[in-house]
BAFI-3210 file (N, C-alpha, C; in Angstrom, 3 decimals, decimal comma, padded with zeros to 6 digits):
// residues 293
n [1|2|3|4|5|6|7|8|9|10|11|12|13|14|15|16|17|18|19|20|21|22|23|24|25|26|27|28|29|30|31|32|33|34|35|36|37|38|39|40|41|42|43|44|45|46|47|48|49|50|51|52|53|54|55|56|57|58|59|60|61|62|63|64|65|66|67|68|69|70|71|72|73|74|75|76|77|78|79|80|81|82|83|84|85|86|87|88|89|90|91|92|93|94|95|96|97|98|99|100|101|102|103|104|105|106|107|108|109|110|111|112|113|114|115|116|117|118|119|120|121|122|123|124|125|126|127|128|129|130|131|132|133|134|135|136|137|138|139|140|141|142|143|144|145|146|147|148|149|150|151|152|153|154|155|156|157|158|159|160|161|162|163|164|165|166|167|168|169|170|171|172|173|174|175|176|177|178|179|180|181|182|183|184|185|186|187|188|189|190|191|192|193|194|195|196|197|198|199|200|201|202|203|204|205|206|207|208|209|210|211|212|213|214|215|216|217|218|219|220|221|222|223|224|225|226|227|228|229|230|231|232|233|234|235|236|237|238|239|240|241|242|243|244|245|246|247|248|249|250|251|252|253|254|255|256|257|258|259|260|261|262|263|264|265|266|267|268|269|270|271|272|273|274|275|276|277|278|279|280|281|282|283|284|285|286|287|288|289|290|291|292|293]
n.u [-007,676|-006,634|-004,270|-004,456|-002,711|-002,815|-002,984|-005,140|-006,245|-006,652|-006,630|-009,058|-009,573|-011,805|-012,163|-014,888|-015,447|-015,048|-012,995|-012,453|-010,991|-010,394|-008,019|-007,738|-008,128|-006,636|-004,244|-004,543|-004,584|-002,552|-000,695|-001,302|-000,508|002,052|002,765|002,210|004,649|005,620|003,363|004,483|005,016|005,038|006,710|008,478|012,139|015,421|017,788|020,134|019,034|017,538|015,273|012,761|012,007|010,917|007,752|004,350|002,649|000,153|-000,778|-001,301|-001,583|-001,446|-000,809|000,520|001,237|003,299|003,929|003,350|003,879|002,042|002,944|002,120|001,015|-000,503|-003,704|-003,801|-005,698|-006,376|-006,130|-005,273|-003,100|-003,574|-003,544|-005,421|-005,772|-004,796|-002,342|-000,698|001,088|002,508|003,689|003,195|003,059|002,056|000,852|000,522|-001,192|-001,413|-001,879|-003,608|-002,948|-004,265|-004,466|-003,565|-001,558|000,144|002,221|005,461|008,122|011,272|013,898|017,126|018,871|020,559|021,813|021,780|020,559|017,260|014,839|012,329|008,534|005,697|002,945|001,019|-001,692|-003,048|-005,067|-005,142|-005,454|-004,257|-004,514|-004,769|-004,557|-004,518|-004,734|-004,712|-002,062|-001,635|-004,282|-004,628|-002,401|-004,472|-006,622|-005,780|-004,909|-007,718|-008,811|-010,716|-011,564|-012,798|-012,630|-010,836|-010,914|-009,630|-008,901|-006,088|-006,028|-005,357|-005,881|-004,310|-004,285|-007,211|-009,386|-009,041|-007,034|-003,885|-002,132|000,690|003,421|005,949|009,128|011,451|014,186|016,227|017,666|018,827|018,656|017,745|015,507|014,680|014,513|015,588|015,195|015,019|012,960|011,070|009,127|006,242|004,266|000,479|-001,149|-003,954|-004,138|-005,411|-006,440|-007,165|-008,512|-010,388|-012,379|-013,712|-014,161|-014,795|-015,475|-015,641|-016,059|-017,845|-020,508|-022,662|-020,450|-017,063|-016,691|-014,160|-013,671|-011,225|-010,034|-008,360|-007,490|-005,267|-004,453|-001,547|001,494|004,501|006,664|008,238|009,728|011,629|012,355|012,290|011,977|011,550|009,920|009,948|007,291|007,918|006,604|005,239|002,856|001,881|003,818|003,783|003,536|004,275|005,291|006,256|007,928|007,701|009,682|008,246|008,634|006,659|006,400|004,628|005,376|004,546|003,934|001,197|-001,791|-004,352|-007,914|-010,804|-013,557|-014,165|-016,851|-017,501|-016,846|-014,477|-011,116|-009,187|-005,943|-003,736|-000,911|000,893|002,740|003,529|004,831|006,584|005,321|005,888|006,093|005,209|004,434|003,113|002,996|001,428|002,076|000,704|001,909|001,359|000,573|002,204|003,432|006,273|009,095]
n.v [-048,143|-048,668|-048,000|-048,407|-048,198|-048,094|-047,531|-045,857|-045,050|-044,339|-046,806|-046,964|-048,550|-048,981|-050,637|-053,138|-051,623|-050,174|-047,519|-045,638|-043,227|-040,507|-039,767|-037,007|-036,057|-037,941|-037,080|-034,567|-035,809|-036,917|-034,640|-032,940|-035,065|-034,663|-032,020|-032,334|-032,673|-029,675|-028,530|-028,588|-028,900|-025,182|-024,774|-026,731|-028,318|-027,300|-029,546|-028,817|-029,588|-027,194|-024,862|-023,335|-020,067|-018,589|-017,687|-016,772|-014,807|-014,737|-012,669|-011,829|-009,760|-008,232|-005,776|-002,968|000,720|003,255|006,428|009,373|012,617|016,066|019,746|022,687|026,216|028,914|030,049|032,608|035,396|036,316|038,869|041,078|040,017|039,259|037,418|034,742|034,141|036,999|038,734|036,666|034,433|031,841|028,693|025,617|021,790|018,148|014,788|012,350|009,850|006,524|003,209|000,350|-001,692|-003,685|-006,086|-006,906|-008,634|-008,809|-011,031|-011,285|-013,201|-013,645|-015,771|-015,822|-018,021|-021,099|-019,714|-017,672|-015,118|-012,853|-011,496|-009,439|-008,241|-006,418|-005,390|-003,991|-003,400|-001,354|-001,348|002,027|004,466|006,721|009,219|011,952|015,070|019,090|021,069|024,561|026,723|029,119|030,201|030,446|032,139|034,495|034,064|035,210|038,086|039,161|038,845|036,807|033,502|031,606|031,086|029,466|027,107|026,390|023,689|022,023|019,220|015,837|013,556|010,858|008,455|007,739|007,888|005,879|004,359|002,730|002,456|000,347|000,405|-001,576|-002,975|-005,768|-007,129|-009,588|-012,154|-015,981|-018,206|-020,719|-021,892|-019,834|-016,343|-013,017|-010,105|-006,384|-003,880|-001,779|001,312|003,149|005,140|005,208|007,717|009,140|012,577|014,312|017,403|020,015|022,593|024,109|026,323|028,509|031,390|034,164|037,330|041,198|042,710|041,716|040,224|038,092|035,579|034,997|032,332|029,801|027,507|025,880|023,374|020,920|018,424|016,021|014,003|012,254|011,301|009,074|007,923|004,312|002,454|-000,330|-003,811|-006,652|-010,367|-013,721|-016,714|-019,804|-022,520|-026,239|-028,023|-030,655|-030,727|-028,029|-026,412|-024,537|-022,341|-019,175|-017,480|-014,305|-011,335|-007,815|-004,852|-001,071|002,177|004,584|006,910|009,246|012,389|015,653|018,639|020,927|022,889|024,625|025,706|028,300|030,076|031,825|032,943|035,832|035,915|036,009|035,203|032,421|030,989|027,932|026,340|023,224|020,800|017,518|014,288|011,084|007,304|004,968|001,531|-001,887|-005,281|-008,795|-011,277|-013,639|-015,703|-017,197|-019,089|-019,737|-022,852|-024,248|-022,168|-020,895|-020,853]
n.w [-016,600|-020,091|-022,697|-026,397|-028,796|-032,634|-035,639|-037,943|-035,469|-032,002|-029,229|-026,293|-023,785|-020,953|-017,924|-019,166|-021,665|-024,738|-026,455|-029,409|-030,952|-033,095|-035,828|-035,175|-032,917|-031,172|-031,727|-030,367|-027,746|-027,614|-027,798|-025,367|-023,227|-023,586|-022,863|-020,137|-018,159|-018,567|-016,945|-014,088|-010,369|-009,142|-007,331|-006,872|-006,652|-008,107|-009,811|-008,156|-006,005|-004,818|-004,212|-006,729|-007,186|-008,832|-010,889|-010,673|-008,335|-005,522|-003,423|000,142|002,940|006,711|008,721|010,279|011,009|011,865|013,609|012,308|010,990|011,455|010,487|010,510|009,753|010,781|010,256|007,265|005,837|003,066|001,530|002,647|004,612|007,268|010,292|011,656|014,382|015,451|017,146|016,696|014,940|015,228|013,766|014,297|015,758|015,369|015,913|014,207|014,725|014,264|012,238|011,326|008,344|005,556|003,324|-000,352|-002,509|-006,057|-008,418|-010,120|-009,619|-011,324|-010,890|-011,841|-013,748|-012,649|-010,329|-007,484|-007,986|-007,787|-009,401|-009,698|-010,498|-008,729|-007,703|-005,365|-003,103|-000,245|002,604|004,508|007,116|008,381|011,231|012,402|014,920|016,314|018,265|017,339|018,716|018,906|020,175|022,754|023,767|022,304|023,342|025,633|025,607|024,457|026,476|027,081|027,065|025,578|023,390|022,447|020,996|017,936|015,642|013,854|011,657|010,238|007,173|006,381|003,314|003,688|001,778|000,047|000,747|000,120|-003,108|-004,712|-007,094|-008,649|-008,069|-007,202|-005,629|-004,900|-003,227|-002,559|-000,731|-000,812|000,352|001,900|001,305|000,810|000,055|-001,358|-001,802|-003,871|-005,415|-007,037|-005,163|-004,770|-002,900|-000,910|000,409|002,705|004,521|007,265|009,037|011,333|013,318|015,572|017,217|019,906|020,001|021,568|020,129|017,374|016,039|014,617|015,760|014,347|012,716|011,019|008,357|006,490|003,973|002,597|000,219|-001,649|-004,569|-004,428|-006,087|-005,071|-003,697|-002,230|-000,253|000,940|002,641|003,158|004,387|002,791|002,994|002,056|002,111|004,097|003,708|001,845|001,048|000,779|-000,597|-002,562|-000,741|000,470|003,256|004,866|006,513|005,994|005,456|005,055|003,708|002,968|001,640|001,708|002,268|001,892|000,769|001,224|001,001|002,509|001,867|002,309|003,337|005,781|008,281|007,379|005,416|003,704|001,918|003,507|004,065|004,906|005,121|004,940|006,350|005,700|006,856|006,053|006,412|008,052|007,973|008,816|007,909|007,905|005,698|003,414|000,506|-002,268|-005,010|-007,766|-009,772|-012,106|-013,562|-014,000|-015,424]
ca.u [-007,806|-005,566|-004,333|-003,736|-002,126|-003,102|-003,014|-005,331|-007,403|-006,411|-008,046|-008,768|-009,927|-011,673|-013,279|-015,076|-015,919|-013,499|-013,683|-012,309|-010,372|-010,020|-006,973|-007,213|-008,365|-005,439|-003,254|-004,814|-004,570|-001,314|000,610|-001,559|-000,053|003,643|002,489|002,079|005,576|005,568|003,141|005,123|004,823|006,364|007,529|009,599|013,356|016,017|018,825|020,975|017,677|017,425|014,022|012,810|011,164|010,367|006,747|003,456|002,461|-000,434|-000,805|-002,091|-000,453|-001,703|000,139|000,375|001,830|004,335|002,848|004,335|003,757|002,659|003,661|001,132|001,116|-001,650|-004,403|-003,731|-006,467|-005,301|-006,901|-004,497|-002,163|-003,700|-003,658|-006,732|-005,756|-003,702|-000,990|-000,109|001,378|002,782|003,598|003,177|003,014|001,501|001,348|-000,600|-001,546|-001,454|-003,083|-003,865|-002,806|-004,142|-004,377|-003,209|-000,487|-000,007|003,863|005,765|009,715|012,101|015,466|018,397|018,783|021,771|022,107|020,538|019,809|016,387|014,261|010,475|007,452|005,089|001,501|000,266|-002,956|-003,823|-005,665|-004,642|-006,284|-003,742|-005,363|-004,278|-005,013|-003,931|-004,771|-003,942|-001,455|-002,246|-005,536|-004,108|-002,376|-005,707|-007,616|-005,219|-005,117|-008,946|-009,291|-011,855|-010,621|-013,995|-012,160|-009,677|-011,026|-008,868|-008,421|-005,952|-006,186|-004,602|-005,956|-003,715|-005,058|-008,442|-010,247|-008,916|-005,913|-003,159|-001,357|001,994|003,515|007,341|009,773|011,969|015,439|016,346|018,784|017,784|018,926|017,183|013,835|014,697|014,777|016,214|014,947|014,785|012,066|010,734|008,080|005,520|003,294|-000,429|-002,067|-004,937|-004,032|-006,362|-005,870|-008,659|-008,596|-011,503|-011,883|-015,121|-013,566|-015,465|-015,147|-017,027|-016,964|-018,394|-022,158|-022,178|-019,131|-016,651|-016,125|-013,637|-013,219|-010,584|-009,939|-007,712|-007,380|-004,311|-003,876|-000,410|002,309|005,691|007,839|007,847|011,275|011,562|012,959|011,815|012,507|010,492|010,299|008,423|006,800|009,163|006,051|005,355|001,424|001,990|005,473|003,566|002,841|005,506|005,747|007,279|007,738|008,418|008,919|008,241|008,506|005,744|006,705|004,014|005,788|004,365|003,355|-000,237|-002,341|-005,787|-008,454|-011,508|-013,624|-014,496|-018,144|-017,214|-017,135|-012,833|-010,322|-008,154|-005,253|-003,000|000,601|000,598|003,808|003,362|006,024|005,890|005,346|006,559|005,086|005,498|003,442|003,185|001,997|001,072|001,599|000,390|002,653|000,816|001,368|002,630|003,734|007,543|009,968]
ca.v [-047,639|-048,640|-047,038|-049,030|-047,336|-048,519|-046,371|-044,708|-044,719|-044,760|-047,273|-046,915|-050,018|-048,910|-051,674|-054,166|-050,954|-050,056|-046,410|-045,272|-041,733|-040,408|-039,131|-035,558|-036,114|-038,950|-035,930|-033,543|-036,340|-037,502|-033,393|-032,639|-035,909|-034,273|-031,292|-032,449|-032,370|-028,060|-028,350|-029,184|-027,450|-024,017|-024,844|-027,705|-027,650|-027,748|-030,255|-029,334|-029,330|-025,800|-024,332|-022,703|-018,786|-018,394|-017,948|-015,361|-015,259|-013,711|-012,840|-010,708|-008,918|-007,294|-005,014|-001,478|002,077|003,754|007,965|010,302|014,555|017,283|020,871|023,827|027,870|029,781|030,536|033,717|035,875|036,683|039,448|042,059|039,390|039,055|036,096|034,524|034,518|038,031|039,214|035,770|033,475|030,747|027,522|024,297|020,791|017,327|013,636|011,811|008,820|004,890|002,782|-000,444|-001,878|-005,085|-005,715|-007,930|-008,203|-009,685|-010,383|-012,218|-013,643|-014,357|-016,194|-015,965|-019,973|-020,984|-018,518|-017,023|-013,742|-012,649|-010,260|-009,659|-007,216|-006,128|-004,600|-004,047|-002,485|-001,737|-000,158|002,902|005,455|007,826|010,196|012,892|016,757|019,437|022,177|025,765|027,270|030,650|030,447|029,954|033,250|035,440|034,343|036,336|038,876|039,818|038,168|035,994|032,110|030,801|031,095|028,482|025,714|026,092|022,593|021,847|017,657|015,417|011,933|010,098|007,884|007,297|008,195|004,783|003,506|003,253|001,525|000,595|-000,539|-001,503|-003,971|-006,144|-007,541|-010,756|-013,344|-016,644|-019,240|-022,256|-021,914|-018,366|-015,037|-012,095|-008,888|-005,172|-003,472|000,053|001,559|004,215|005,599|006,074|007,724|010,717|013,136|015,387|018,712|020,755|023,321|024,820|027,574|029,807|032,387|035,460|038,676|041,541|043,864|040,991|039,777|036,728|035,685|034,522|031,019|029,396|026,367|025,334|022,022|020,568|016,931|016,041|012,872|012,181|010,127|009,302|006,757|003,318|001,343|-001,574|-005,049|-008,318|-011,711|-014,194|-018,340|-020,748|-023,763|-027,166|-028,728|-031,472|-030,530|-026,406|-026,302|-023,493|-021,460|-018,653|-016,343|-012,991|-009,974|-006,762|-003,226|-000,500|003,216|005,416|008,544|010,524|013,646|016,410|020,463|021,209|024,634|024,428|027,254|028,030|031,367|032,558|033,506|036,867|036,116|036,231|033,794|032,012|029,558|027,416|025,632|022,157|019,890|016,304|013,569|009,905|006,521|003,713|000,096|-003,063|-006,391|-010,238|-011,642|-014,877|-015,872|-018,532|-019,547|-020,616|-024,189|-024,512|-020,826|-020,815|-020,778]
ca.w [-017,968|-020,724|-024,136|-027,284|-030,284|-034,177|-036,448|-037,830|-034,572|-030,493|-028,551|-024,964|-022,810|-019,404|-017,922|-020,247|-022,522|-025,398|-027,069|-030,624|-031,304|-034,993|-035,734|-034,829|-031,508|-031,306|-031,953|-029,561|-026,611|-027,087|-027,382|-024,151|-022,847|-023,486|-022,061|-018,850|-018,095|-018,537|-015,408|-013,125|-009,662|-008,942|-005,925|-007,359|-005,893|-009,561|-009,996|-007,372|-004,872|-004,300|-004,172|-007,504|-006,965|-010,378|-011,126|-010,315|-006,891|-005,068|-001,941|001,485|003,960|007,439|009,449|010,863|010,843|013,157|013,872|011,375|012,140|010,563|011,138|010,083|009,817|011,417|008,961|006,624|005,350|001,355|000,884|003,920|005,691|008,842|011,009|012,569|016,210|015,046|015,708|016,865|013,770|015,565|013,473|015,351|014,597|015,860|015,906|012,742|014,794|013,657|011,465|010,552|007,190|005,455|001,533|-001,146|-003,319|-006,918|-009,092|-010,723|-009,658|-012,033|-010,478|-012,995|-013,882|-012,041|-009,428|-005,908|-007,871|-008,137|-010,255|-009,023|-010,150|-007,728|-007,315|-003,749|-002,890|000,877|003,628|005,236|007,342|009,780|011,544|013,877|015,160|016,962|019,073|017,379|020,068|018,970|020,503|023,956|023,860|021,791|024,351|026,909|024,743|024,713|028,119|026,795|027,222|025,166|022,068|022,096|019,896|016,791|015,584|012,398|011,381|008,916|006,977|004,611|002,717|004,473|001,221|-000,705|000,805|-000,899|-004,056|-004,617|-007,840|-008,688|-008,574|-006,013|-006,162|-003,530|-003,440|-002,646|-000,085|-001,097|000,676|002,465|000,279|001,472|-000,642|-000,722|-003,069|-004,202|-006,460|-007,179|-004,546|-005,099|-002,402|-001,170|001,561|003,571|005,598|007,761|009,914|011,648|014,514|016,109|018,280|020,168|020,101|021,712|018,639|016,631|016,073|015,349|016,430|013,200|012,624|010,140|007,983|005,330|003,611|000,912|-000,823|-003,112|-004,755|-004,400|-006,957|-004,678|-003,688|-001,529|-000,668|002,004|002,678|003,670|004,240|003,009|003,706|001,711|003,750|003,558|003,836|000,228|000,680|001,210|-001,103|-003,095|-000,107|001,418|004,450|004,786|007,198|005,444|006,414|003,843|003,992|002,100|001,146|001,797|002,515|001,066|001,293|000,733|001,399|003,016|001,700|003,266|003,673|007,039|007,947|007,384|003,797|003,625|002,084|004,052|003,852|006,260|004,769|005,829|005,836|006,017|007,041|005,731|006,959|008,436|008,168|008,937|007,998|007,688|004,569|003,026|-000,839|-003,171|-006,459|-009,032|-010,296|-013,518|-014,590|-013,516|-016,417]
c.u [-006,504|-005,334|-003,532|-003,756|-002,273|-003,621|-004,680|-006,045|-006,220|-007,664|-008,123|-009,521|-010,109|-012,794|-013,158|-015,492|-014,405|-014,074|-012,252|-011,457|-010,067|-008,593|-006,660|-006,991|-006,948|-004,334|-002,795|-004,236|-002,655|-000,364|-000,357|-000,889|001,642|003,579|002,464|003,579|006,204|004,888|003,532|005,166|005,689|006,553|008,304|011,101|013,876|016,793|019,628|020,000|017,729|015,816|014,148|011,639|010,655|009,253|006,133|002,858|001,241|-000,843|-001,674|-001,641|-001,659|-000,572|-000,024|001,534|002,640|003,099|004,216|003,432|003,171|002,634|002,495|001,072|-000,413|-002,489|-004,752|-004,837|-005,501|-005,068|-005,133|-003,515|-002,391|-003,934|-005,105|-006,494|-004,185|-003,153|-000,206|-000,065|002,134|002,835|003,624|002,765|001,757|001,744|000,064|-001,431|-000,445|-002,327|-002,985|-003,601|-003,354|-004,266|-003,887|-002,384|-000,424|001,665|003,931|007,482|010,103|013,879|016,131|018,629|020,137|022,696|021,234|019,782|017,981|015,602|013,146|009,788|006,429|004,055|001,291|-000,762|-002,767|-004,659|-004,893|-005,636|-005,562|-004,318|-004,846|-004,703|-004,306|-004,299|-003,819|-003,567|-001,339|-003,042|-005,228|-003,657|-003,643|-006,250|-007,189|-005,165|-006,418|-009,518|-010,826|-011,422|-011,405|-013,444|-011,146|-010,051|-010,871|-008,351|-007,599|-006,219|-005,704|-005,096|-005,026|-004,191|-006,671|-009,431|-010,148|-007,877|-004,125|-002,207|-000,001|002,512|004,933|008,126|010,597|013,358|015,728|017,497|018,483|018,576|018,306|015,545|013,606|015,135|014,652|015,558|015,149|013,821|011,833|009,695|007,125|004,293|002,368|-000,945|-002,975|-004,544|-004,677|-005,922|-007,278|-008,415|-009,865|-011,611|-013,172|-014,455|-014,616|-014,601|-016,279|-017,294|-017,300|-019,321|-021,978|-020,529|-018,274|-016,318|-015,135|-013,247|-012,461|-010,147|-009,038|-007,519|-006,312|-004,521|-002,557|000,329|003,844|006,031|007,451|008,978|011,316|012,686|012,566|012,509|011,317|010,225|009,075|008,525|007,526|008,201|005,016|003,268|001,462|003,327|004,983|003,234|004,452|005,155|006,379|007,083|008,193|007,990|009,296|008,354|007,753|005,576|005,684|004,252|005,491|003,643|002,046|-000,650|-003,696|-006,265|-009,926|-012,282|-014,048|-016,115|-018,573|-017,082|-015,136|-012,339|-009,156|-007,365|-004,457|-001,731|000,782|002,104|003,645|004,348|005,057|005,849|005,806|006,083|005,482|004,066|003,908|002,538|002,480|001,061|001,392|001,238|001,727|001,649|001,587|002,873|005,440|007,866|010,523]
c.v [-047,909|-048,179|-048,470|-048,595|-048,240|-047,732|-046,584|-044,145|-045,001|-044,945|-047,234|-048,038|-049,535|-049,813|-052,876|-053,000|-050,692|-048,359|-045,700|-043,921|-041,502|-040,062|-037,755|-035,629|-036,986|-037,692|-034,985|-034,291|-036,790|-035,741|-033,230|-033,511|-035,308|-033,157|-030,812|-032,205|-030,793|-027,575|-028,224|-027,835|-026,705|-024,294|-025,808|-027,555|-028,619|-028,901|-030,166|-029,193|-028,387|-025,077|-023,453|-021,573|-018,658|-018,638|-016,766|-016,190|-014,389|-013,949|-012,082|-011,114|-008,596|-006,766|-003,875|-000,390|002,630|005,901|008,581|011,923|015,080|018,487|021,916|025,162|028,250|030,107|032,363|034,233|036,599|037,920|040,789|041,568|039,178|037,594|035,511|035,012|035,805|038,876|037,744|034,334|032,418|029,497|026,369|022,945|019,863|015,716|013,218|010,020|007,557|004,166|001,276|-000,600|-003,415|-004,629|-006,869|-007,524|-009,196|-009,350|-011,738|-012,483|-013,966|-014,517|-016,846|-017,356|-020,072|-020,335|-017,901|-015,489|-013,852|-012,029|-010,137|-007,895|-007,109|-005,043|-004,725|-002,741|-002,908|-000,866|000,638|004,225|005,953|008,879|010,779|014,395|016,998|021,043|023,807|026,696|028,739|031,338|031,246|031,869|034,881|035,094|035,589|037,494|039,775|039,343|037,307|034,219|030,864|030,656|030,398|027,105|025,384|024,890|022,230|019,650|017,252|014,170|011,550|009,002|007,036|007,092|006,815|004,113|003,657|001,704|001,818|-000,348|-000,338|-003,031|-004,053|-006,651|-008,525|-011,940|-014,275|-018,112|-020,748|-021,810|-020,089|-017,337|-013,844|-011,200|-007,364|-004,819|-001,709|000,258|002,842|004,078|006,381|006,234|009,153|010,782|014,614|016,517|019,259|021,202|024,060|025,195|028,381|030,359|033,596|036,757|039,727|042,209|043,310|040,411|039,057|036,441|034,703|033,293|030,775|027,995|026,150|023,901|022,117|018,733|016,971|014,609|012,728|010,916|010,025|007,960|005,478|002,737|000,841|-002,800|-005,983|-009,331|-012,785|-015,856|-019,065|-021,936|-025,335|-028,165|-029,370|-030,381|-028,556|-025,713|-024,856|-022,040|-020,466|-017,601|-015,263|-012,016|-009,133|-005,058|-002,849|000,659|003,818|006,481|009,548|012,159|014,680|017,717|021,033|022,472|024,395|026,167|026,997|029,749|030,872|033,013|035,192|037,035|036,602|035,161|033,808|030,900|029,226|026,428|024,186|021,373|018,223|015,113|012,134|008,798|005,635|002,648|-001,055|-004,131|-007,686|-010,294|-013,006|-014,764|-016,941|-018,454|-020,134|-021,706|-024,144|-023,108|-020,174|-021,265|-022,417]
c.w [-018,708|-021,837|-025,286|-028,292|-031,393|-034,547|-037,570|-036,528|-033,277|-029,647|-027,052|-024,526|-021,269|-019,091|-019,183|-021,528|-023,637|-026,238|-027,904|-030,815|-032,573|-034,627|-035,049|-033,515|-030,636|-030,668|-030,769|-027,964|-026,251|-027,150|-025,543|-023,115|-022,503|-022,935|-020,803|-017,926|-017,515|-017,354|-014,131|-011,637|-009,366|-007,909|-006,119|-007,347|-008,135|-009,408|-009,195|-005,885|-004,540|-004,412|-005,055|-007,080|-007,863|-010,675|-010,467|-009,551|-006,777|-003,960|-001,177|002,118|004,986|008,339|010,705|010,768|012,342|012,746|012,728|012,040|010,762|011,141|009,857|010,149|010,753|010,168|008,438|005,993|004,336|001,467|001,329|004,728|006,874|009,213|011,962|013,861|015,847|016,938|015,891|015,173|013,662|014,476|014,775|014,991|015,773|015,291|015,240|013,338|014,469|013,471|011,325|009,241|006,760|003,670|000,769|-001,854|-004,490|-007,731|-009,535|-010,278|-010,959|-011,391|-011,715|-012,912|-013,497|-010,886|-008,374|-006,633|-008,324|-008,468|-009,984|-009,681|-009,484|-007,671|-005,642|-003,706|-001,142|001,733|004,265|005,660|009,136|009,701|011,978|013,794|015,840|017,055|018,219|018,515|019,770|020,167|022,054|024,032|022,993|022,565|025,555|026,502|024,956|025,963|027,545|026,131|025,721|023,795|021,415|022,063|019,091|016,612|014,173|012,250|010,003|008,690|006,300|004,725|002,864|003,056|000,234|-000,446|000,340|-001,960|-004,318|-006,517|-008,411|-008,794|-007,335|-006,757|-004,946|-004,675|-002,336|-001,723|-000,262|-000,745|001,486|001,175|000,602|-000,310|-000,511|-002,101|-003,357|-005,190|-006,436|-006,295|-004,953|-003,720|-002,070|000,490|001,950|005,011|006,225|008,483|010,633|013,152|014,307|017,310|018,485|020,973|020,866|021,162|017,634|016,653|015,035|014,800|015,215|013,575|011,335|009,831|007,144|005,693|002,776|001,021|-001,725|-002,894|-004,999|-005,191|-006,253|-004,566|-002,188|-001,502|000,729|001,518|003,160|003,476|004,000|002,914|002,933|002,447|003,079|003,052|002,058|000,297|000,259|000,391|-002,321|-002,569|000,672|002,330|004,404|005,493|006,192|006,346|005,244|004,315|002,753|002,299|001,177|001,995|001,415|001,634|000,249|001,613|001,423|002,046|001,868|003,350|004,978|006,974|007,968|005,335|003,087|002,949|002,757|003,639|005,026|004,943|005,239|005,474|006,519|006,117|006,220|006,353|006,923|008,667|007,950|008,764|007,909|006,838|004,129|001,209|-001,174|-004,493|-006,981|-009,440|-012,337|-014,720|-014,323|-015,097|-016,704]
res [x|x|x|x|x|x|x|x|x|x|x|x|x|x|x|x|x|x|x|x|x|x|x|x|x|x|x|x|x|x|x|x|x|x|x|x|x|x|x|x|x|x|x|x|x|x|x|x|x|x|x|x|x|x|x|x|x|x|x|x|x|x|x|x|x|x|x|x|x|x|x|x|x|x|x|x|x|x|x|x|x|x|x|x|x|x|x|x|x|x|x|x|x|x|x|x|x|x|x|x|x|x|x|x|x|x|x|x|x|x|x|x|x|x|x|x|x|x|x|x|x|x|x|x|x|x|x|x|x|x|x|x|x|x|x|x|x|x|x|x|x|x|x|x|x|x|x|x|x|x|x|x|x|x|x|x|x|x|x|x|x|x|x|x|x|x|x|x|x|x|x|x|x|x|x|x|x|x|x|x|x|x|x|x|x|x|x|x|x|x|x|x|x|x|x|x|x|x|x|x|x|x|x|x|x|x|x|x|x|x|x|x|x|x|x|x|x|x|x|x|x|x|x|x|x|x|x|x|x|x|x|x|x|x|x|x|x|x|x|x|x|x|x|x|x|x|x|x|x|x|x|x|x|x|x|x|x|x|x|x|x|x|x|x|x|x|x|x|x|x|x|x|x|x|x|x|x|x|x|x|x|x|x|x|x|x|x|x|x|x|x|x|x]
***
């Protein structure tokens, strides 16, 4: 295909065919023509060959969770102060599990022109669902108590974020070795955390014999701060594609209050304190071609 310019028209020549352009169109073909230039791919190393970061990326991560705790009261009836398994009011804690994490992430770099520093915003959505329980150690002694052992199945339990995961959204800071990029980041934690306690104990001056359940749900707004390293590929076909371990910490820590009547027709509550987590993943991004500075 060839192009031949006379004015008022541009003629193109493919083959034995020949085909006409008015002016406007003329116009339109030849700025798109200069245009092309502004494309150019983000992964494209600058002037002194250094690998340019600069541009919106998106990616996915999988991973997993280290066990975080939580620590719980005995459940209080409002009304008089008494303790379920009374007079015993034991706090005691437990271990929240580990989870699985996978998810995606979407941002944008900007590396200062001239320089390793680098400026980044950052969305991440992912899965999460720690679990764990734990034996109320009350029970253990109310059973000895009324000599009746059958009564020690007080269970308290904890989810975070089982009910949607959780979102993260903030900003990074890295400095920039050529193709390696060293970071640390931080941002606003969205996620939902769940409490439950429930307990049927017998008695023999009781018909039928009281059971108890309380619950609570908060959606929680806190914090997220980590570091990674992350490696784009040397390779000419893959030069838009990068690598990265990171570990993050998600703040979940927080003090929530179960409530719950009794089949006695009572309210109760329980105190809950929740630690936060620890996570590590691998993730994969893509740069967009032609949106770097």
């Amino acid at each position: 295909m060839k192009f031949y310019y006379k004015s008022p028209y541009l003629r193109i020549r493919f083959g034995r065919r020949e085909f006409y352009l008015t002016a406007l169109l003329k116009q339109s073909l030849i700025g798109l023509w200069m245009l092309i230039p502004c494309f150019a791919l983000a992964g494209e190393s600058n002037h002194s060959g250094q690998y340019i970061w600069s541009g919106f990326y998106l990616g996915g991560f999988a991973g997993g969770t280290g066990e975080t705790n939580t620590n719980t009261t005995e459940p209080l009836r409002l009304d008089n102060g008494n303790y379920w398994f009374r007079p015993f009011n034991n706090s005691y804690g437990y271990g929240d599990g580990s989870s699985f994490i996978g998810g995606g992430t979407l941002g944008y770099n900007w590396q200062i022109e001239s320089s390793p520093l680098l400026l980044g915003l950052e969305g991440e959505y992912g899965s999460l669902y720690e679990h764990g329980s734990g034996t109320d150690t009350n029970q253990t002694l109310y059973g000895a108590l009324v000599n009746n052992f059958l009564s020690n199945n007080g269970t308290h339990s904890t989810n975070i974020g089982g009910s949607y995961g959780y979102g993260l959204i903030g900003g990074r800071i890295g400095y920039a070795m050529d193709r390696a990029l060293f970071y640390v980041n931080a941002g606003a934690l969205f996620t939902n955390i769940k409490t439950f306690y429930g307990s049927s104990k017998t008695e023999d001056n009781i018909t039928p014999h009281p059971d108890l359940y309380t619950s609570s749900s908060s959606n929680i707004v806190r914090y997220g701060v980590g570091a990674g390293i992350e490696y784009a590929l040397p390779l000419e076909q893959l030069d838009n594609i990068s690598v990265k371990v990171e570990y993050l910490y998600l703040g979940t820590n927080n003090t929530q209050s179960t409530y719950g009547y009794c089949s006695c027709h009572f309210l109760w509550t329980t105190t809950d304190v929740i630690g936060g987590v620890h996570t590590v993943k691998l993730g994969v991004n893509y740069k967009f071609w032609g949106l770097s500075p």
